[in-house]
Structure formats: structure tokens, C-alpha cells
MDAnalysis code that builds the backbone (N, CA, C; Angstrom):
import MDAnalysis as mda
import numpy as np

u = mda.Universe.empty(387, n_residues=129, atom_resindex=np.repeat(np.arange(129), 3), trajectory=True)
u.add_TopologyAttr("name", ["N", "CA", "C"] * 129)
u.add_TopologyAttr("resid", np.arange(1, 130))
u.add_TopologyAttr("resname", ["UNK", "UNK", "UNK", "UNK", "UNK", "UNK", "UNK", "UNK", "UNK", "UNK", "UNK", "UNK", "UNK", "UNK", "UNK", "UNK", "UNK", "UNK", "UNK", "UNK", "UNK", "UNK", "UNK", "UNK", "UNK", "UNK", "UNK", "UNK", "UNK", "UNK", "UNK", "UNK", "UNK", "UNK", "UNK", "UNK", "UNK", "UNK", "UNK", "UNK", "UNK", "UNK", "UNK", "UNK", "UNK", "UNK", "UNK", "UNK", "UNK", "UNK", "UNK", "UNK", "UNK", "UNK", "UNK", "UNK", "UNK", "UNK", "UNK", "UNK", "UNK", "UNK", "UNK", "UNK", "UNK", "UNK", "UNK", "UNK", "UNK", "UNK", "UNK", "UNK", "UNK", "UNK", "UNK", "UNK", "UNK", "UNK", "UNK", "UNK", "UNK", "UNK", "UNK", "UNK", "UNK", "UNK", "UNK", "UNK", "UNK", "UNK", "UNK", "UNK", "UNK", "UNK", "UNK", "UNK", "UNK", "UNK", "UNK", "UNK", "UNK", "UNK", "UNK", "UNK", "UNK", "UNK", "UNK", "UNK", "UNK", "UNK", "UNK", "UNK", "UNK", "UNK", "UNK", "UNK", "UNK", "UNK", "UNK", "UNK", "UNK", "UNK", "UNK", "UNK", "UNK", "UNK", "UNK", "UNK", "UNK"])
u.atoms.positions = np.array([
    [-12.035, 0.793, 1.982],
    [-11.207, -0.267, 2.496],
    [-10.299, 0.271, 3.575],
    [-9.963, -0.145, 4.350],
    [-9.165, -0.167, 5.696],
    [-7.404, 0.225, 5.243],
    [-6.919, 1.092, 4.921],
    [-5.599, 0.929, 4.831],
    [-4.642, 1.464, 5.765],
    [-5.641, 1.913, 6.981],
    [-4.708, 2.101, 7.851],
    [-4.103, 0.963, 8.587],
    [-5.009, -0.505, 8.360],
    [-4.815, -1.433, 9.230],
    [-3.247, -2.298, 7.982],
    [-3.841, -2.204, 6.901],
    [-2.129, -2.300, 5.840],
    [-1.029, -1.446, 6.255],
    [-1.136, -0.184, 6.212],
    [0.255, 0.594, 6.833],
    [0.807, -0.375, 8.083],
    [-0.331, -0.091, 9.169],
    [-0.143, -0.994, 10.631],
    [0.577, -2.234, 9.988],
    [0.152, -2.973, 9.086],
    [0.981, -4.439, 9.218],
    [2.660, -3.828, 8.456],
    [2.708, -2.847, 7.343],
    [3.829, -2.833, 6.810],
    [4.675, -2.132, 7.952],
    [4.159, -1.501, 9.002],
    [4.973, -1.037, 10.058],
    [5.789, -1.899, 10.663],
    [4.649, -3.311, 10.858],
    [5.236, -4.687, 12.124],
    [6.443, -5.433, 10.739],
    [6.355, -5.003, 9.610],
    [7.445, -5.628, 8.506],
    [8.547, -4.915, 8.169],
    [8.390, -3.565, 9.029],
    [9.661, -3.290, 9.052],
    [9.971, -1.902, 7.656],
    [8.760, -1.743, 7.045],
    [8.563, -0.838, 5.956],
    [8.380, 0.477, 6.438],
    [8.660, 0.747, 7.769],
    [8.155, 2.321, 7.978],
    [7.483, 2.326, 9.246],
    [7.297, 3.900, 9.714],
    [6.044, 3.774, 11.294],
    [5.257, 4.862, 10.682],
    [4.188, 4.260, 10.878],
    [2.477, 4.612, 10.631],
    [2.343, 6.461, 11.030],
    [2.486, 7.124, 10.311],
    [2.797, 8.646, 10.261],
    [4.047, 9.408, 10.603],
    [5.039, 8.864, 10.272],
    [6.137, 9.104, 9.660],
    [6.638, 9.194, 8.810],
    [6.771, 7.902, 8.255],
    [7.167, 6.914, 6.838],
    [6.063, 6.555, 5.949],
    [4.970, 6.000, 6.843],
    [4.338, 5.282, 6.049],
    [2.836, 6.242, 6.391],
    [1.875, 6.645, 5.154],
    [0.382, 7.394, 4.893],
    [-0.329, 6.278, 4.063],
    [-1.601, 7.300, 4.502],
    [-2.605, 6.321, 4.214],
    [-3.173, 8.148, 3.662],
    [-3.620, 7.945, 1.978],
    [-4.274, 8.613, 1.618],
    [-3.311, 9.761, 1.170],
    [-2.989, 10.978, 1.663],
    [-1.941, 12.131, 1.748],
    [-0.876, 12.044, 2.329],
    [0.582, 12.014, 1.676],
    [1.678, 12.303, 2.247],
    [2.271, 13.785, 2.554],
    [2.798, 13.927, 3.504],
    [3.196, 15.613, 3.814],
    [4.251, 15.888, 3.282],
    [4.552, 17.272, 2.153],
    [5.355, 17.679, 1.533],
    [6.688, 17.354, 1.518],
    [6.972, 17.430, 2.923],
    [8.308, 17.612, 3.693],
    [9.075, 16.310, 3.717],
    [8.122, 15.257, 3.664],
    [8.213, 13.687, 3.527],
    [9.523, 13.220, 3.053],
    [10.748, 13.337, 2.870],
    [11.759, 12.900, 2.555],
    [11.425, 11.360, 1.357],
    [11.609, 10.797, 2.295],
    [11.718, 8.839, 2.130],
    [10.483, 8.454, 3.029],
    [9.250, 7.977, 2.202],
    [8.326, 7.320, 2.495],
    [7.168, 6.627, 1.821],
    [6.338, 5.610, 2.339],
    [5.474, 5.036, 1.850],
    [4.129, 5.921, 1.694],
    [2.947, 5.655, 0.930],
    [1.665, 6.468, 0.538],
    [0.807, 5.300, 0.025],
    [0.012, 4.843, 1.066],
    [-1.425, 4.043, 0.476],
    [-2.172, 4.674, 0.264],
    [-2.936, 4.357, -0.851],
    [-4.189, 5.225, -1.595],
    [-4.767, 4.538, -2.296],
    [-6.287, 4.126, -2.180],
    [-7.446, 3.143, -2.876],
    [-7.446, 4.209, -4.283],
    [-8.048, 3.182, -4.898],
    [-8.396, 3.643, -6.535],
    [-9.280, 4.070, -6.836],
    [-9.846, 5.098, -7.655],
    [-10.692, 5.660, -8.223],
    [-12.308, 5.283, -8.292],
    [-12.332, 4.552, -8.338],
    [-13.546, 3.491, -8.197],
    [-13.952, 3.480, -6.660],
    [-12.844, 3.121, -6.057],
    [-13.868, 2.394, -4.679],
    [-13.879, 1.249, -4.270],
    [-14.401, 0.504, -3.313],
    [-14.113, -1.003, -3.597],
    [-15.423, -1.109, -3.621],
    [-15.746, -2.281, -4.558],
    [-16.916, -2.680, -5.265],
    [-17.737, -3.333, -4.216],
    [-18.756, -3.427, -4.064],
    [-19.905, -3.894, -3.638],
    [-20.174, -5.506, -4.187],
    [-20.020, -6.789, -3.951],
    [-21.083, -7.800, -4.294],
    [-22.242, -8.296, -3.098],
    [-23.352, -7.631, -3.878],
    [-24.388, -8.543, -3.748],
    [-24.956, -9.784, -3.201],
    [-24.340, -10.702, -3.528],
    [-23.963, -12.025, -3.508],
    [-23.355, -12.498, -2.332],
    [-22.489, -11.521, -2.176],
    [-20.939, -12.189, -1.056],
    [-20.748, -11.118, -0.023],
    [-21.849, -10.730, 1.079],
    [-21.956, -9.709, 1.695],
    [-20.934, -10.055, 2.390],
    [-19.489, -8.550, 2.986],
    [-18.768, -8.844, 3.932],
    [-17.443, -9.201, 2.784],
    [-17.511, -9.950, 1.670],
    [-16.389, -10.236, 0.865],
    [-16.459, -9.274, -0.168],
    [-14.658, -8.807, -0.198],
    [-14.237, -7.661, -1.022],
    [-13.344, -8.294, -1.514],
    [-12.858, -7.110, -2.961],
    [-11.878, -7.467, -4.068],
    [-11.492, -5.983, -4.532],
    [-10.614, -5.613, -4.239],
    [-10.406, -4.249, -4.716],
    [-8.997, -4.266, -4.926],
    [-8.526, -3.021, -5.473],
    [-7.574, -2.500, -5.967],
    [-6.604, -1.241, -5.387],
    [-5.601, -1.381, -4.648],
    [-5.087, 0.338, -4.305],
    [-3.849, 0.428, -4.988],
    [-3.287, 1.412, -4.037],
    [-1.630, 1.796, -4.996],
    [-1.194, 2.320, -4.399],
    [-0.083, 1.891, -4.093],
    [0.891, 2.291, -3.557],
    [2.286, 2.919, -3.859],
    [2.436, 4.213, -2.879],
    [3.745, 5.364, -3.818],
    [4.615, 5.096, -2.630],
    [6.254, 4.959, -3.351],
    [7.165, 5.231, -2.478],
    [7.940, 6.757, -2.916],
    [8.367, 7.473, -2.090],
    [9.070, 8.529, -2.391],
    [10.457, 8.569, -1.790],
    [11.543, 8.942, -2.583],
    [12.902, 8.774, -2.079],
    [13.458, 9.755, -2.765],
    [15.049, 10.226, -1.543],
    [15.625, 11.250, -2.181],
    [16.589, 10.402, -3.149],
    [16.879, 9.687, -3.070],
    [17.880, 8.737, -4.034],
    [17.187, 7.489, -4.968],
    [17.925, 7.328, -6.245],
    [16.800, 6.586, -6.702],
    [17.106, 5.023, -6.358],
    [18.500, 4.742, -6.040],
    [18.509, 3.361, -5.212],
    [17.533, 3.093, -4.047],
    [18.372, 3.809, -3.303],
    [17.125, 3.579, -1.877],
    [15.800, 3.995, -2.285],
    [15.381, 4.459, -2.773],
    [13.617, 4.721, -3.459],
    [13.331, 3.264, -4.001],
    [13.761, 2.736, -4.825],
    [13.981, 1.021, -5.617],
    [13.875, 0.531, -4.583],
    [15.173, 0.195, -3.671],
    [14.889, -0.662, -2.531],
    [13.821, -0.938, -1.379],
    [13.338, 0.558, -1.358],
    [11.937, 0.386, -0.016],
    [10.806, 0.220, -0.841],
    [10.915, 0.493, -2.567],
    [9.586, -0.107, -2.915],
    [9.304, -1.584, -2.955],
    [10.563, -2.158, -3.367],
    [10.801, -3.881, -2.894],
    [10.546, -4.177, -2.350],
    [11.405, -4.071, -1.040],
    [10.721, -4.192, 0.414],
    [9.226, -4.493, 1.148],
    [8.580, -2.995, 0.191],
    [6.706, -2.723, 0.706],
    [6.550, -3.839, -0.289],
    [6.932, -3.491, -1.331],
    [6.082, -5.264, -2.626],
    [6.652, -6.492, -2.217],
    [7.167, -6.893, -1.217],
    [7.427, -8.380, -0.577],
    [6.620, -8.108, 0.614],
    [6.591, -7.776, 1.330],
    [5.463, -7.471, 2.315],
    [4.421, -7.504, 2.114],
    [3.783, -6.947, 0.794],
    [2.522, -6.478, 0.738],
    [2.013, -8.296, 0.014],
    [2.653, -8.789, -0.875],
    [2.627, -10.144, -1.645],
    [2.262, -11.446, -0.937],
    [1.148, -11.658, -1.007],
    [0.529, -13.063, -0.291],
    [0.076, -13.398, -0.978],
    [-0.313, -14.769, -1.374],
    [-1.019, -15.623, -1.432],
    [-1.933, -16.476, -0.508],
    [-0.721, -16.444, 0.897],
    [-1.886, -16.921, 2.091],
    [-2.844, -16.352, 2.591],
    [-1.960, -14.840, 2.688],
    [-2.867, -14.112, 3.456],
    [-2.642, -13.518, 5.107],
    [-2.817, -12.848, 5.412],
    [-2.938, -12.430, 6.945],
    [-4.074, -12.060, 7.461],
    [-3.985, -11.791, 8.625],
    [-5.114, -11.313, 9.927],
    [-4.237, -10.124, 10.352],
    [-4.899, -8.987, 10.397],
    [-5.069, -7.797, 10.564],
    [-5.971, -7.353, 11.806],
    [-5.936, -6.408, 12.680],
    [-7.009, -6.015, 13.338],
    [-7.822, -5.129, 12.622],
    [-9.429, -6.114, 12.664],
    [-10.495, -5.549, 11.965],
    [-10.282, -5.887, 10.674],
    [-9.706, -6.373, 10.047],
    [-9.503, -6.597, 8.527],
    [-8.853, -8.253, 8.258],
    [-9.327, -8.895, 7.866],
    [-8.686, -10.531, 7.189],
    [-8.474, -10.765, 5.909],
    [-7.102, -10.436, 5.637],
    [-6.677, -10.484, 4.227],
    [-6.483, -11.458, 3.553],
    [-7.071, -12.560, 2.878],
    [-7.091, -13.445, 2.442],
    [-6.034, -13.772, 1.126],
    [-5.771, -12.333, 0.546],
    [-4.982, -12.993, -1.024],
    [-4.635, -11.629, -1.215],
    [-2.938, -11.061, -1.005],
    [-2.839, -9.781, -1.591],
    [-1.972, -9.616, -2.642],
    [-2.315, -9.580, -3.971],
    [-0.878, -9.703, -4.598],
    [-0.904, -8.305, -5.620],
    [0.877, -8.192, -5.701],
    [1.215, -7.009, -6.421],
    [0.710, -7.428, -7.771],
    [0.256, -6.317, -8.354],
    [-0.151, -6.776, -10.236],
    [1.195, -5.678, -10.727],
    [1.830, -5.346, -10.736],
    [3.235, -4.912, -11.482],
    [4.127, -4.592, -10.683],
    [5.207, -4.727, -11.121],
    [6.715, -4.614, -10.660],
    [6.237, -2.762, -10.806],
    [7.390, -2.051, -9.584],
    [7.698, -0.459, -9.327],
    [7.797, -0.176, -10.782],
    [6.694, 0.930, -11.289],
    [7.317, 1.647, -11.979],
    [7.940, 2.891, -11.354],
    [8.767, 3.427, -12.113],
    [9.293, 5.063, -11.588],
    [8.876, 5.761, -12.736],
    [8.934, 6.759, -11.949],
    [8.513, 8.615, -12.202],
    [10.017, 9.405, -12.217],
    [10.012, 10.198, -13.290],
    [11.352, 11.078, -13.177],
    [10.792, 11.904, -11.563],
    [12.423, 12.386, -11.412],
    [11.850, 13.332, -10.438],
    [10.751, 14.413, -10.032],
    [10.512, 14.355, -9.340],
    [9.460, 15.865, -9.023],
    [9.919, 17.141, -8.749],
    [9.086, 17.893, -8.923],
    [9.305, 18.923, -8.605],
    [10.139, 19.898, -7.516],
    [10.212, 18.568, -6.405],
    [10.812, 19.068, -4.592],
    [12.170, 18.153, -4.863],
    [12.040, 16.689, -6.134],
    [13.631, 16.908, -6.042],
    [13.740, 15.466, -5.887],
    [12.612, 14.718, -5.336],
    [12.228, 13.005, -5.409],
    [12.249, 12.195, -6.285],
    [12.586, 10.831, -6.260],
    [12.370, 9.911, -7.345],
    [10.991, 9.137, -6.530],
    [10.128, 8.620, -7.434],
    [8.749, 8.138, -6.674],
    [8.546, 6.625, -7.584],
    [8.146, 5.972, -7.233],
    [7.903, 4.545, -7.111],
    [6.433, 4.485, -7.495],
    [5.871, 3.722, -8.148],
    [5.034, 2.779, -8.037],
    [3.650, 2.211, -8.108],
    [3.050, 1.102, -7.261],
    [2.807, -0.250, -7.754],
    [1.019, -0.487, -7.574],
    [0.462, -0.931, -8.100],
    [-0.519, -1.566, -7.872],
    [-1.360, -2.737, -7.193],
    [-1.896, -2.993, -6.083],
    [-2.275, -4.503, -5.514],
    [-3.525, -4.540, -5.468],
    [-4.170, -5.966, -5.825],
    [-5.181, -6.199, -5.907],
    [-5.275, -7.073, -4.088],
    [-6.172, -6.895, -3.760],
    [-5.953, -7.400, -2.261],
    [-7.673, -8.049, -2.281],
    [-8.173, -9.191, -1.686],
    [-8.830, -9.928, -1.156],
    [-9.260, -9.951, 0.508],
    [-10.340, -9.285, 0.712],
    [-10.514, -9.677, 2.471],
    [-11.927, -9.373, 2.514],
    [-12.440, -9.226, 3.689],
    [-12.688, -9.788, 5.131],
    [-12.828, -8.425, 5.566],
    [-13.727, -7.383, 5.540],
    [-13.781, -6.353, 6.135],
    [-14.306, -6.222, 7.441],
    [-13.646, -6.690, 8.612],
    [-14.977, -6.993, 9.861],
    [-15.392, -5.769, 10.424],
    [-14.802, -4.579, 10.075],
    [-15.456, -3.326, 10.728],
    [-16.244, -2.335, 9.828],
    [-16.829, -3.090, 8.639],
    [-17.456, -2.502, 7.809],
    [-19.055, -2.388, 7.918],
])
């Protein structure tokens, strides 16, 4: 699935800029305060049936040096990320993205972070697949 073209939209929402703040896949150590998209274990599924239409699952990590502001930018990405209508993306048409749980947190890590979070099931339209 396309999640660089999701970072790209949480960028235009104000959640971060697209290799800074906000990754797709690996975040860099050094990363202070930022977002981390990453598809699930699985993959996104294949139907048969509905060539071109997907239903998958990713997850999304926020990392913060404070655990307020860590809370707050995971909010933030989970109102952004939350449709029901849907958007248009370049190369990607997201039809239905919604969070399936509220942020959980993680005690700190190891470098000293509080980390965030959430799960979305997202609906689209892969046109560059």
C-alpha cells in the first residue's frame, strides 16, 4: 500500500513534513518528536473479485520527548487520518479511513521517548498499483 502518499496528505494537515517528522516504514534514531507509518504483517490482501479495490490495515507510531505533546500529535495524526468520506490522494483514492483504537502508550524507551500508538483500517483505490 502507498503510505508515502498518507504521510504526503498528513503533511498538507499540518501533522509533520514528509522526512523529518513524519516516515513511512523506519524512523531515524535521532528522531526527537515524530510520526512512523508502517503496514501490517500480513500485507494488504488481494481480492479476486474486486481487482484494483483494497482493505487493509497499518499503524501508526508517534514518538515524543514529553508525554503530553506525544498525546497531543497522536490526536492530531488520528483526526486527520479519520474519514468516513474519504480523500483523493496522488495515485491513491481513499475511500473510508478509520482509526480502530484510541493511542495506546508504551512506557518509555530506551533513548528516553514516550511512543504512541494506533491502528487504521483504510479503504482505497490503488491507481499506481
Amino acid at each position: 500500500m502507498n503510505l508515502e502518499a498518507i504521510a504526503g496528505w498528513l503533511q498538507t494537515k499540518n501533522c509533520g513534513t514528509v522526512g523529518e517528522s513524519l516516515f513511512v516504514t523506519e524512523m531515524p534514531e535521532d528522531c526527537r518528536e515524530g510520526t512512523l507509518l508502517i503496514g501490517n504483517y500480513r500485507g494488504t490482501p488481494i481480492d479476486h473479485y474486486m481487482p484494483g479495490y483494497y482493505v487493509a490495515v497499518f499503524r501508526t507510531i508517534i514518538r515524543g520527548e514529553d508525554y503530553e505533546s506525544a498525546k497531543a500529535l497522536a490526536n492530531r495524526v488520528k483526526s486527520a487520518l479519520n474519514s468516513h468520506a474519504g480523500y483523493e490522494l496522488p495515485g491513491l483514492s481513499v475511500k473510508q479511513c478509520l482509526v480502530m483504537n484510541l493511542p495506546r502508550v508504551y512506557r518509555k524507551s530506551v533513548g528516553g521517548f514516550w511512543e504512541f500508538e494506533f491502528d487504521s483500517e483504510i479503504v482505497f483505490i490503488d491507481e499506481i498499483a
